[in-house]
N, C-alpha and C positions, 0 to 999 in steps of 0.2 A: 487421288492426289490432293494433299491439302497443305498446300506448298508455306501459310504461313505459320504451320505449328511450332511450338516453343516459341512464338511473341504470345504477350499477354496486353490488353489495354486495358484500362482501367475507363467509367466512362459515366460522366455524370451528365445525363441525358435524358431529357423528355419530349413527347411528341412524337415527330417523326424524321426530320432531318439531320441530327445524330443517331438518331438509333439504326438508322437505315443503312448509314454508313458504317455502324460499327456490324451491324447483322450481316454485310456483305464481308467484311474484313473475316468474321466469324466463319463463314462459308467458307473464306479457306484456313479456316483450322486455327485460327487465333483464339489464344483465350479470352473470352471477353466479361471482365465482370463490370456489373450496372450496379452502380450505386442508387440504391431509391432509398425514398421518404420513409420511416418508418409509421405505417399505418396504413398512407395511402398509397406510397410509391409515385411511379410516373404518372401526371396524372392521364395522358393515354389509354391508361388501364380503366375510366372511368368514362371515355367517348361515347360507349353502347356497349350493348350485351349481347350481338348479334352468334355468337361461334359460340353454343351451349353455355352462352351466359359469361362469356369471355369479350373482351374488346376488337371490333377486326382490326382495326391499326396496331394495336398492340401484338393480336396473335402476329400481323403478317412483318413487323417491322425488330422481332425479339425471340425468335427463335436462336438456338446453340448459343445463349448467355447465361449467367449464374447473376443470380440478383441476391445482394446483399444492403441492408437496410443498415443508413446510417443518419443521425440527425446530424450534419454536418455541421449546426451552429452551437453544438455542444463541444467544449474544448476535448473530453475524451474520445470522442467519436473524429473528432478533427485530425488527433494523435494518432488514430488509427487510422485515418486516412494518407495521411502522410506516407505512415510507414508504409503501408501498403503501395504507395505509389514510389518509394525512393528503394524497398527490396524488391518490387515485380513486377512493374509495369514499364515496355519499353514505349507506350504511346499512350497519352491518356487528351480525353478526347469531352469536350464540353460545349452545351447552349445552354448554358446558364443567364442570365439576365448582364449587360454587360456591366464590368465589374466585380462581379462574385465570383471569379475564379481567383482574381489576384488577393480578395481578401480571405478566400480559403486557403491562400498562398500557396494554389496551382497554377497560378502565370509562369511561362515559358522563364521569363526572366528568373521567379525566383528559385526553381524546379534545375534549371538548366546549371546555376553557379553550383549544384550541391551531386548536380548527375548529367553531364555533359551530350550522355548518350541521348535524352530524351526529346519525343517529337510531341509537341503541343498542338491540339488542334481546334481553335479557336470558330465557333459556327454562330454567327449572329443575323438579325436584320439588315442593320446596313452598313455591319464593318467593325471594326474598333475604334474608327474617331470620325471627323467628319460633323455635320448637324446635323445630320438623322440617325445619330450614334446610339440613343439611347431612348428613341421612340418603340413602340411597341411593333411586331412585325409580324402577323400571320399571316395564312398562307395567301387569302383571298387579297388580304391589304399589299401585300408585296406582289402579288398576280396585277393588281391596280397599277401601281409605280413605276413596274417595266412597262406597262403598255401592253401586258398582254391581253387585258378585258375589253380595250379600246376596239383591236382587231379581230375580237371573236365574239362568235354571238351572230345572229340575224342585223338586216338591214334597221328595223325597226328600236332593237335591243341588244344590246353588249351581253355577255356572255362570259362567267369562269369555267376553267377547265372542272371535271369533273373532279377527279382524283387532285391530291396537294401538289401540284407541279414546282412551285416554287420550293417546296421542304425537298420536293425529290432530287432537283437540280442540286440545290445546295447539299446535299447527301451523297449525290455521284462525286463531285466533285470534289470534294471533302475524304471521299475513298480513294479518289485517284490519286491526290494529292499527299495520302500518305502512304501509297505503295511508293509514289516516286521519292519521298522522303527517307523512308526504309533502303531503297537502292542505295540513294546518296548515302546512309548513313553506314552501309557498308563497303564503303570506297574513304572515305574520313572518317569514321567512327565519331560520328557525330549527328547530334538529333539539331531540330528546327520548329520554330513558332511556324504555324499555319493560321492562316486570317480568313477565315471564309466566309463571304456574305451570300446572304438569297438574293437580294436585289441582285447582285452583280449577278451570280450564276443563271437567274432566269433571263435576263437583260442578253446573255449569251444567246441564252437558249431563242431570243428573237430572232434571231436568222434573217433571213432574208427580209421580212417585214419592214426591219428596222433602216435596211441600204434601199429598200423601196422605196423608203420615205425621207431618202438623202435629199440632205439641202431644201427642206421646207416644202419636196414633193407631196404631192397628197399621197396617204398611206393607203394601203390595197383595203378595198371596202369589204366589210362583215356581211359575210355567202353564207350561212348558216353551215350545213353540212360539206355546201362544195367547195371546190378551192376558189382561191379569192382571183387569181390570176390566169387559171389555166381553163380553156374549156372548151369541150363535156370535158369535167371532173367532178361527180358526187351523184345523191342519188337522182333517180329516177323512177317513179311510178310507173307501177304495171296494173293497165286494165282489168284484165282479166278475172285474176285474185287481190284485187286491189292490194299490193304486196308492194315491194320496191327492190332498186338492188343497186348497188353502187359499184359504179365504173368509171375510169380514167382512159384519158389519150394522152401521150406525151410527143407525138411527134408528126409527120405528114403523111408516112406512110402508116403509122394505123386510121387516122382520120383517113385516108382513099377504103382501108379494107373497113372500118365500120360503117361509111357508106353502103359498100357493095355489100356486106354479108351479114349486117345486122339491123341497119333500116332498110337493107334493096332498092337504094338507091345510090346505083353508081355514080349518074350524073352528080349530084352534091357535092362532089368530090370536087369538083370546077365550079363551081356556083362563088365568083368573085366577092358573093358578102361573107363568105366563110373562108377565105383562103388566107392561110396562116393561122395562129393561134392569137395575134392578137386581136383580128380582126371579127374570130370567132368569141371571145372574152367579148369582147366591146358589143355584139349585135346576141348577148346570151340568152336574150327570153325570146326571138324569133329563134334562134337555133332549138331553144329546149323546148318549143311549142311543136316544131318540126317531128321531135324524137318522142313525147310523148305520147304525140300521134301515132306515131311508126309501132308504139307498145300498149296504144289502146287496146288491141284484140290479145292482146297476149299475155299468159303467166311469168311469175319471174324465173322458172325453171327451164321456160320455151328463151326466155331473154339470154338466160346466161348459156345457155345451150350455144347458141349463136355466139355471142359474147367469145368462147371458146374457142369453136371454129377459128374466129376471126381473127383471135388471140389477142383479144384485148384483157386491160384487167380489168379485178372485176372483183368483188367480194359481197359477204353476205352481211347486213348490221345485224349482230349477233345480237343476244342478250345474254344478262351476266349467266344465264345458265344454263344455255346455250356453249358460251367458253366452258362450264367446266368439261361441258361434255364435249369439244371439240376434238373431233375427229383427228388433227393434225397432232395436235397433243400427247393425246391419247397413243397413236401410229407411232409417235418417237418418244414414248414411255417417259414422260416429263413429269408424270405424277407419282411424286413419294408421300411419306406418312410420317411426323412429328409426333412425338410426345406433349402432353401440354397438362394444366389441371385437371378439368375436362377429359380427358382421354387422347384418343389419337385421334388426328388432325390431316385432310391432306395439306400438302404445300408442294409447289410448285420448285422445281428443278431450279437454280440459279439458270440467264441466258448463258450459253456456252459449255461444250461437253470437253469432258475427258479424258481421254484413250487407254485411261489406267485408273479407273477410281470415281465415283463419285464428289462433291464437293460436302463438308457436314452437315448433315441437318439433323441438330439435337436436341430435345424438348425445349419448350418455350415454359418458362421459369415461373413458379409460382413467386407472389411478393415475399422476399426474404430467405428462398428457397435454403440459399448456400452459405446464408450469416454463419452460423454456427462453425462451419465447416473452414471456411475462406480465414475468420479470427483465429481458430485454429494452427493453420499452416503460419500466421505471424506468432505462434508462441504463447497464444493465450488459454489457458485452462478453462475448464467448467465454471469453477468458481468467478475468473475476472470475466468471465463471458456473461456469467449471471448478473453480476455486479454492473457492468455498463447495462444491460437489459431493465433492472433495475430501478439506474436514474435515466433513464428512457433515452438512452443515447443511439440505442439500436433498436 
């Protein structure tokens, strides 16, 4: 099922938090064409060469798009842009630098008076107006601003996430934002400016953090792998194979059964310095000295053995290739195959199945793949295709 075929977005995007969002729109069935640079393109595509010489942000963030090369500051190529967005696009979607949309006169405002229908989806660092409007925003610098760095990381040193969490937020976000636009627009037939910051969206993404540190509270301190608040929550070293494994308690009755069936010690389970969660957080390096002890003699395979029984959780710290080969994966056949320059590609199932279909997954675009093609269906011959190529407008 690929419920949004026949929309088309149009989508001048680089990096990862427009492309992410338009690559999911993609997945269900949206046409999505990428406007790149002529030469370089996105410059995403120039991150690493890690996928036979391809970028991994790029292969993972541009799959089922047609990428068509335009120099947008060429008046003929601008002409084309236009048209292309005022006959086929019903969302066109941009992180451009703020400003450069309304002078490529893609602002909602000016786009909206000439085609009423259309959704604008505006993706910046910290918004469209404000004083941090027009500062520069990646992902680590805006991972900085929400406070994420502050509460991650060891006690000694702060910490970013691994992956671009802040491009990602602002990407979901930015997807959701324009299905629910879409709805709306089929109830008024009428499109909508969308304003999306990463600041904000990661700032969301603080959660709990952020009301823990209501009213000038101190904020939960940086546990490295464990959770900041909850405890035993993270890992654990095992003797034996000097290995590890990480596991959670959420509640009092698994804290009585991990007592009794994974360190065999019932009694702890009353041991008044541990009763409750908070009281267990608060006294953590006597507790975790307790448990490591309890896993000195022991592999992490004997740990999670027990673990099991006791039905605690429990998980293994994979490595990245470890995941691809995860068993669980693999079990619910989540691995399909993309086309790409390079060849075929795997790629990873969108989360969420379908009881009728797949969601699309269709080569990941060479730069400029669909120029030709895309000018084309606007009415353009060989000749005026040659002739922009020419004064280098494509």
């Amino acid at each position: 099922m690929q419920p949004l075929q026949g929309l088309t977005v149009v989508t001048l995007e680089h990096a990862i938090a427009a492309p992410l969002a338009t690559r999911h729109l993609a997945d269900l069935g949206a046409r999505v064409i990428k406007i790149e640079r002529p030469g370089a393109g996105d410059f995403a595509r120039g991150y690493d060469a890690r996928v036979r010489g391809l970028a991994s942000h790029f292969v993972w963030a541009n799959r089922s798009k047609e990428s068509l090369t335009l120099d947008v500051k060429h008046p003929a190529a601008r002409d084309v842009l236009q048209r292309l967005v005022l006959e086929q696009a019903d969302v066109v979607v941009q992180n451009l630098a703020p400003g450069a949309s309304a002078r490529l006169g893609l602002d909602h405002a000016t786009l909206a008076a000439l085609k009423p229908s259309i959704i604008v989806c505006d993706i910046s660092g910290y918004g469209a107006d404000g004083p941090y409007r027009d500062r520069k925003a990646y992902d680590l610098l805006i991972q900085s601003e929400a406070g994420f760095v502050s509460v991650t990381g060891t006690p000694d040193e702060p910490c970013k996430a691994g992956p671009s969490i802040a491009d990602i937020s602002a990407g979901m976000y930015a997807y959701s934002s324009i299905l629910a636009a879409l709805l709306e627009r089929g109830r008024s037939g009428r499109g909508r400016r969308l304003d999306i910051s990463m600041l904000e969206s990661l700032t969301e993404w603080m959660s709990y953090p952020l009301y823990y540190a209501f009213e000038g509270a101190a904020p939960p301190p940086r546990s490295g792998a464990a959770h900041a608040t909850i405890y035993p929550y993270g890992p654990f070293p095992t003797g034996a194979d000097k290995a590890s494994v990480m596991l959670g308690l959420q509640n009092e009755r698994e804290w009585a059964s991990f007592c009794d069936k994974v360190l065999l010690q019932p009694g702890l389970a009353s041991d008044p310095r541990f009763s409750g969660n908070a009281l267990r957080a608060a006294s953590r390096e006597e507790l975790r000295q307790i448990i490591v002890e309890a896993f000195r003699d022991l592999t992490a395979p004997q740990v999670v053995e027990r673990l099991q029984q006791a039905q605690i959780a429990n998980a293994r710290v994979n490595t990245m290739q470890e995941v691809w080969a995860h068993p669980q994966l693999r079990a619910r056949g989540r691995w399909r195959e993309v086309e790409s320059p390079v060849g075929a590609l795997p790629a990873l199932l969108p989360p969420g199945s379908w009881d009728d279909g797949d969601p699309r997954m269709d080569p990941v675009p060479a730069l400029g793949e669909h120029t030709d093609a895309i000018l084309g269906e606007l009415g353009l011959d060989s000749a005026a295709i040659g002739a922009l190529r020419a004064a280098n407008a494509i």
